[in-house]
C-alpha positions as CSV (number, residue, x, y, z in Angstrom):
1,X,37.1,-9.0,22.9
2,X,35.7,-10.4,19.3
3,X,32.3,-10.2,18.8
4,X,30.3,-13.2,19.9
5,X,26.7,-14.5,19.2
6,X,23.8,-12.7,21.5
7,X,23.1,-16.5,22.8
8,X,26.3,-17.5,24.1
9,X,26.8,-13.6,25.6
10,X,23.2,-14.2,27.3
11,X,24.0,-17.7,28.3
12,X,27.4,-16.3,30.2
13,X,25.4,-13.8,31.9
14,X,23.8,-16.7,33.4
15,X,19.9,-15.7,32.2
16,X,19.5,-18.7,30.7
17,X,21.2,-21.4,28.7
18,X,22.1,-20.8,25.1
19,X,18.7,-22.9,23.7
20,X,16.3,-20.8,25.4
21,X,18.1,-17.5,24.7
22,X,17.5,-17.8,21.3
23,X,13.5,-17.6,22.2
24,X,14.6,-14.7,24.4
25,X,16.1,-13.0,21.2
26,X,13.4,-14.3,19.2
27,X,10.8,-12.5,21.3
28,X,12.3,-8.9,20.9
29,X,13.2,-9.1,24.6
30,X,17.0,-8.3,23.8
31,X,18.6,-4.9,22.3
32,X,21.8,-4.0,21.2
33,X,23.0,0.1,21.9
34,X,18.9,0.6,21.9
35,X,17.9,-1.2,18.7
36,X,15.9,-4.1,19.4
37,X,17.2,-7.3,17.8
38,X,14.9,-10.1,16.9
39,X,17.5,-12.0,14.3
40,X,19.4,-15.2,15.4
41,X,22.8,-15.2,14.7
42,X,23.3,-11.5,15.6
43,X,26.6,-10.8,17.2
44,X,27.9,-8.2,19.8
45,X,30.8,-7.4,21.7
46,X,30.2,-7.2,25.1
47,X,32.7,-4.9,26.4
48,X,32.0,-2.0,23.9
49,X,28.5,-2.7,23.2
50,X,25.2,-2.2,25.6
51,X,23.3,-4.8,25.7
52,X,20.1,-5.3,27.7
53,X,17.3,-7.9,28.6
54,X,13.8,-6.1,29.5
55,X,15.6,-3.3,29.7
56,X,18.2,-3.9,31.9
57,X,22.3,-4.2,31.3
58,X,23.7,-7.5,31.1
59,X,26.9,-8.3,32.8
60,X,29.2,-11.6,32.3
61,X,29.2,-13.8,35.4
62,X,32.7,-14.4,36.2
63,X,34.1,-18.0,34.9
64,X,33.7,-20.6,37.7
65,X,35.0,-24.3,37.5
66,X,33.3,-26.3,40.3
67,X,34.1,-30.3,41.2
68,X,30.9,-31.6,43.2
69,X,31.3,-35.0,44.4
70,X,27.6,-36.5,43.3
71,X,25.7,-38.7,45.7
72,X,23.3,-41.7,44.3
73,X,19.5,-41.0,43.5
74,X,20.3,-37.4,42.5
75,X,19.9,-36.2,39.0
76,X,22.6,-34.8,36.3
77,X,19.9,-32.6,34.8
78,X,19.3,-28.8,36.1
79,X,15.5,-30.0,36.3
80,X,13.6,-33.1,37.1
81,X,9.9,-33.7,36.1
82,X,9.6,-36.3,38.9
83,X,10.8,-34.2,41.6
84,X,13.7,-36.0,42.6
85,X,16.7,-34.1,43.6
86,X,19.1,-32.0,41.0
87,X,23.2,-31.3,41.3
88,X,21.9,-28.0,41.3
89,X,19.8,-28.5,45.1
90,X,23.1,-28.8,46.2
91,X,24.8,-25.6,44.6
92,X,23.6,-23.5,47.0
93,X,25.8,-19.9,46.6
94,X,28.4,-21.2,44.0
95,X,27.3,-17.6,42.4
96,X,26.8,-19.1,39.0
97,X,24.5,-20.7,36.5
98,X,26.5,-23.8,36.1
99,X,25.8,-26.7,34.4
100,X,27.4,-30.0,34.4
101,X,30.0,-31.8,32.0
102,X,29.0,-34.9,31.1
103,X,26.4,-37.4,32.9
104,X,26.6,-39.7,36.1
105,X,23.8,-42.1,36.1
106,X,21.2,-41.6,38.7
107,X,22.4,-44.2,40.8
108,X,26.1,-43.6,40.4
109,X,28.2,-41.2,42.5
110,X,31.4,-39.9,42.2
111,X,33.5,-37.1,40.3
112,X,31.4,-34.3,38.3
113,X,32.3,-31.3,37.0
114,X,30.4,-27.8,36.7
115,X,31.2,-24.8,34.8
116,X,29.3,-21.5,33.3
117,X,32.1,-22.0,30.6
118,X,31.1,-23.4,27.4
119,X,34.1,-23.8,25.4
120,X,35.7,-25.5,28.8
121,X,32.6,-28.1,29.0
122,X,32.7,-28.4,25.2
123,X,36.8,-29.4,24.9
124,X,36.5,-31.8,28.2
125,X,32.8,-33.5,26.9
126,X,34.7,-33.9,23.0
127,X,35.0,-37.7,22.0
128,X,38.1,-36.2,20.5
129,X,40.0,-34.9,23.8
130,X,40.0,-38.9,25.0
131,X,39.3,-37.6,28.5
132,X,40.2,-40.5,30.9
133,X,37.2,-41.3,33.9
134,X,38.1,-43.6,36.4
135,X,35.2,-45.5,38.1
136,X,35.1,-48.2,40.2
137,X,32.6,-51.0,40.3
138,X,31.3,-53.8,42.4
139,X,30.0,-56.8,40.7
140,X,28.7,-60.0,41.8
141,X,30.8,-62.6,39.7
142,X,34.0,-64.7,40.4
143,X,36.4,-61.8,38.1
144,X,38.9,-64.4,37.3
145,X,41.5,-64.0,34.2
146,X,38.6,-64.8,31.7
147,X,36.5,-62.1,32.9
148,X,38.8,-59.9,33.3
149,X,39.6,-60.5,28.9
150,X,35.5,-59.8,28.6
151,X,35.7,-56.4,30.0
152,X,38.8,-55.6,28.6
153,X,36.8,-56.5,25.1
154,X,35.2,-53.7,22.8
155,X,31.6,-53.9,22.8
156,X,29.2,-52.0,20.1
157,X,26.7,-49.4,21.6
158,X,24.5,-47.2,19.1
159,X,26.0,-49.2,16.1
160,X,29.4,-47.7,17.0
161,X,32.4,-50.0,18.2
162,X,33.9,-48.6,21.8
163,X,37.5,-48.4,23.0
164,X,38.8,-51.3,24.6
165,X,38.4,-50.7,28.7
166,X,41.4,-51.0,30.8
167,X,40.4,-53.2,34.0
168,X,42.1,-54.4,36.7
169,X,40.9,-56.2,40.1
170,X,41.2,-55.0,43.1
171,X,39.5,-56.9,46.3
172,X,37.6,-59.4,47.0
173,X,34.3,-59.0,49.7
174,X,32.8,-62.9,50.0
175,X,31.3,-63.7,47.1
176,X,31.2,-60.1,45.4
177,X,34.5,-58.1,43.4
178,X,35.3,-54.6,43.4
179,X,37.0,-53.6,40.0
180,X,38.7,-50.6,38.4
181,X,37.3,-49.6,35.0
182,X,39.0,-46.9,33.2
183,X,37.7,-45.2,29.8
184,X,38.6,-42.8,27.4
185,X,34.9,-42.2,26.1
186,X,31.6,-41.1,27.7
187,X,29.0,-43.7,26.4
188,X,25.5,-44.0,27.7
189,X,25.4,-46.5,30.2
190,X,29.1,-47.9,29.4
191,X,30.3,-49.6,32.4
192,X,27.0,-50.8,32.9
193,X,26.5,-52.7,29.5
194,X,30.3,-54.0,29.3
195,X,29.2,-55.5,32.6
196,X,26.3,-57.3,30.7
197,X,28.3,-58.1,27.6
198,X,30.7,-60.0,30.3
199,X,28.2,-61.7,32.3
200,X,28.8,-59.8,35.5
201,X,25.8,-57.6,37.2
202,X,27.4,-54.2,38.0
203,X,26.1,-54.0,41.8
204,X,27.1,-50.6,42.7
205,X,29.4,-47.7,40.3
206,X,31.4,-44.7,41.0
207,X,33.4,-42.2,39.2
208,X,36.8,-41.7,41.2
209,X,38.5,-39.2,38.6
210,X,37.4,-37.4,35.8
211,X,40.8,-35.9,34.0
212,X,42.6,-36.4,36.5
213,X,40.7,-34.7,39.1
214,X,39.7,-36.9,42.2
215,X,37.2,-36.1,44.9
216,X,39.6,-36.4,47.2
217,X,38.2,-34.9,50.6
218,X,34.9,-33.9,49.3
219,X,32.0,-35.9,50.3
220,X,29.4,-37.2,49.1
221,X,26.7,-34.1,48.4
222,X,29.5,-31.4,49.0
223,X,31.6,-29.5,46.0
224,X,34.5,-26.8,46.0
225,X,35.8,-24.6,42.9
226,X,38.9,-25.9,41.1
227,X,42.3,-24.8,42.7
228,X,44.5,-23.2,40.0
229,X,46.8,-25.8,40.2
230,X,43.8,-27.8,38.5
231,X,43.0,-25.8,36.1
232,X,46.5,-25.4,35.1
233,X,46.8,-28.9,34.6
234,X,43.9,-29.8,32.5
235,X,44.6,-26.4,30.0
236,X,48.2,-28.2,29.4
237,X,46.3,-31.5,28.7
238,X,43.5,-30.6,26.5
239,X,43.5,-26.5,26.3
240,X,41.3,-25.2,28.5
241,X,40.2,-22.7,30.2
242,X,42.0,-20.0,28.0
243,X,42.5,-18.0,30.9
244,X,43.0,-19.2,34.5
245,X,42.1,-17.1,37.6
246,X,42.3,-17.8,41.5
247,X,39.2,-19.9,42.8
248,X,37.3,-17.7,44.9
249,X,36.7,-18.2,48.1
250,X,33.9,-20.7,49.1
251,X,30.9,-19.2,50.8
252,X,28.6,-20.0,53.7
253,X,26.5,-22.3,51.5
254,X,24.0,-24.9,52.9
255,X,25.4,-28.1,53.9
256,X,23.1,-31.3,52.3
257,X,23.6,-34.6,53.8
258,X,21.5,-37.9,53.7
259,X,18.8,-38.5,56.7
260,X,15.8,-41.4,57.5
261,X,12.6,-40.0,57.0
262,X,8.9,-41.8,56.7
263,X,8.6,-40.6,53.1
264,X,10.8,-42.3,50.3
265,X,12.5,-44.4,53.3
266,X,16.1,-44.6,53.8
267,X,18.9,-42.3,52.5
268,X,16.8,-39.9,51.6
269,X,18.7,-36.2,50.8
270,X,17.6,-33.4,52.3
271,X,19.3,-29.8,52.8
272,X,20.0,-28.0,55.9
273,X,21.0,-24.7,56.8
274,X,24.8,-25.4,59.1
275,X,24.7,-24.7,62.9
276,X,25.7,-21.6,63.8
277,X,28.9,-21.2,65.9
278,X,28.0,-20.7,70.1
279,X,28.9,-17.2,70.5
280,X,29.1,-15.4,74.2
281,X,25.9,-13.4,74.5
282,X,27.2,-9.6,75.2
283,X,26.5,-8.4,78.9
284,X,24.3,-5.4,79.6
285,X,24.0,-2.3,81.4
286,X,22.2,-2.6,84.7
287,X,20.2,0.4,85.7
288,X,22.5,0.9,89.0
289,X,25.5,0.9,86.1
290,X,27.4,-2.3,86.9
291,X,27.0,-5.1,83.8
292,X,25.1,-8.6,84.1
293,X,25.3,-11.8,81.6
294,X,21.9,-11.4,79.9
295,X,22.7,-15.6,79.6
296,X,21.1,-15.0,83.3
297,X,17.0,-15.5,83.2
298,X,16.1,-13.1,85.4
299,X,13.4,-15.3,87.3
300,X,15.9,-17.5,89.0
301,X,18.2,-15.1,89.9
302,X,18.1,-11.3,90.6
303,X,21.6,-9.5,90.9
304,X,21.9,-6.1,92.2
305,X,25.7,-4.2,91.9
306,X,26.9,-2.1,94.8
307,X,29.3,0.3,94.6
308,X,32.4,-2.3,94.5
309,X,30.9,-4.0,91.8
310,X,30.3,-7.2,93.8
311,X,26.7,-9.2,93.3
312,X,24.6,-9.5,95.7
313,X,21.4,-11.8,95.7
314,X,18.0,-10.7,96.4
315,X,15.0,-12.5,97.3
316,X,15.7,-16.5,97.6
317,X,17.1,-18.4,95.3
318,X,15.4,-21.8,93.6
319,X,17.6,-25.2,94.8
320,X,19.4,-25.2,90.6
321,X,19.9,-21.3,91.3
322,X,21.6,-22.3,94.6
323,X,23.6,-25.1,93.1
324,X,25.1,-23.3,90.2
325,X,26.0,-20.5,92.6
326,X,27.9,-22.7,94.8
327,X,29.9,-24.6,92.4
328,X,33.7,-23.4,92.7
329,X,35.5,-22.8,89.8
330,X,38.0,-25.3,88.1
331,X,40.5,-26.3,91.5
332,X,38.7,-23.6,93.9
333,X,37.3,-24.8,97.5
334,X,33.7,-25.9,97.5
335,X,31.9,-22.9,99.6
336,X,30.1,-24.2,103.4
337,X,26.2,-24.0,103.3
338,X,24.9,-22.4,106.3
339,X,22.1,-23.8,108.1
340,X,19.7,-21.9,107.2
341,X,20.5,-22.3,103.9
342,X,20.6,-25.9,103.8
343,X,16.8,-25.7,106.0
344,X,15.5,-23.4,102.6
345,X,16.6,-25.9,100.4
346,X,14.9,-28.8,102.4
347,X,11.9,-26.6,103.1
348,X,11.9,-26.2,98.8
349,X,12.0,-29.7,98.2
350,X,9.4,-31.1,100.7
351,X,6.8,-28.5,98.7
352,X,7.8,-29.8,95.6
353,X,7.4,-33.4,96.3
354,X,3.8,-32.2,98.4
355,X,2.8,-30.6,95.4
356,X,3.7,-33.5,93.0
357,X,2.1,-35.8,95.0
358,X,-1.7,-33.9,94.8
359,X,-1.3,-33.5,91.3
């Protein structure tokens, strides 16, 4: 491997991004085969050289490529001075510092892509790569042929013309339309302010592809890594990533979904650890050497093995002790209750409706 600036090597070893690794290097934190280097600019080669942070070696994270399919009211920024929720609260054990391509607006949802790869993020975020997005948009206007020429129209945004949208209805839902918007540029806001050019309010937005990857069966607040298949599609389309490896295999991250809660109100996100699977609990060892469910409380029922490995009961048994001892299994005969049995349980139930009744 060529040598590459200490930045971008700290940056891929996921310290910190390739801004604030230049403070790192500035700071006399980083040195190179034991020679402390304070100079930006300096450049290294990874695989023959020793470099450290603090002291300790720096390896390269390995090269992930993550779609996540982005909710609403969640943030495109690693960090939020408000506190509202980040892609990366829902990252949890992608094994990466990733960090997005691109932008969704706070309130839009849909395709967005994460990598710890610059020169992957760089080629699909270039004006010049014409990356196609796909969103679709519901807007509260009749979308007749004459609207559908205004949002076809080039608008101006930062003093620069845009490309002309391609737009195309799709239903109608009373007096609202949902429409497809696609574009070949990433401009603050774009969708949005073509809406406003046109007249028409955009009422709610999403993203369903970004170069021709959907979110197809991820939902909203979950992500998976890019098959290869992917991969292998967008390096003959625009060149990258150089070199394409299996995804590896998704971990037991936490799940995030959307509950009601009394603070913010409704749809509020919130992250939970998944259930784990119901398991049989192991049987132990009795002291007389047969083996008992430790499922069984002990208090309700007492089980003592004889020699044939039979159970026997001792002491009496509580009325849902009883019960669940006499159920038959799945098309067995229901066993007879003696009368004695059935004057215990009787007996059991008057003191419990005495004692309820003083109380």
């Amino acid at each position: 491997m060529s040598q590459e600036r200490l930045q971008k090597i700290l940056a891929r070893a996921g310290v910190a991004s390739r801004r604030n690794a230049e403070d790192l290097v500035r700071s006399g934190r980083v040195t190179v085969d034991g020679r402390r280097v304070t100079e930006i600019g300096t450049k290294a080669d990874p695989k023959r050289q020793r470099i450290e942070l603090d002291g300790k070696l720096l390896e390269a994270e390995p090269l992930l490529y993550v779609l996540f399919h982005k909710p609403r009211q969640v943030m495109c920024t690693t960090k939020d001075p408000e506190g509202r929720p980040t892609v990366l609260d829902f990252l949890q054990g992608v094994g990466a510092r990733v960090v997005p391509i691109g932008r969704l607006d706070y309130h839009t949802s849909g395709v967005l892509l994460l990598t710890n790869d610059g020169e992957f993020a760089a080629a699909l975020a270039h004006p010049t790569k014409k990356v196609e997005k796909v969103y679709v948009a519901k807007v509260n206007a009749p979308f007749e042929e004459r609207e559908l020429e205004q949002w076809s129209q080039s608008i101006e945004i930062d003093g620069k013309k845009t490309q002309p949208a391609l737009v195309k209805k799709l239903r109608t839902e009373g007096d609202k339309v949902w429409i497809e918007v696609r574009l070949h540029e990433g401009k603050n806001r774009q969708v949005h302010r073509i809406g406003e050019a046109a007249g028409s309010a955009v009422l709610r937005l999403a993203r369903v592809s970004f170069a021709g990857i959907t979110h197809e069966g991820v939902r909203p607040g979950q992500w998976r890594y890019l098959s290869k298949d992917e991969l292998t599609l967008l390096k003959k389309s625009f060149g990258v990533p150089k070199k394409i490896f299996p995804a590896p295999p998704l971990p037991n991250a936490k799940a995030v979904r959307r509950v009601r809660s009394s603070g913010t109100g409704k749809g509020d996100l919130a992250v939970v650890t998944p259930k784990r699977a119901r398991t049989k609990r192991p049987l132990r060892k009795q002291a007389s050497g047969g083996l008992a469910s430790s499922a069984t409380p002990r208090s309700r029922v007492a089980v003592e093995t004889d020699r044939t490995g039979t159970g026997r009961n001792l002491g009496r048994r509580t009325g849902a002790a009883r019960a669940q001892a006499e159920r038959p299994a799945v098309g067995g005969p229901r066993r007879k209750r003696s009368e004695s049995e059935r004057f215990d349980e009787s007996s059991a139930n008057t003191g419990r409706a005495r004692r309820k009744s003083r109380s």
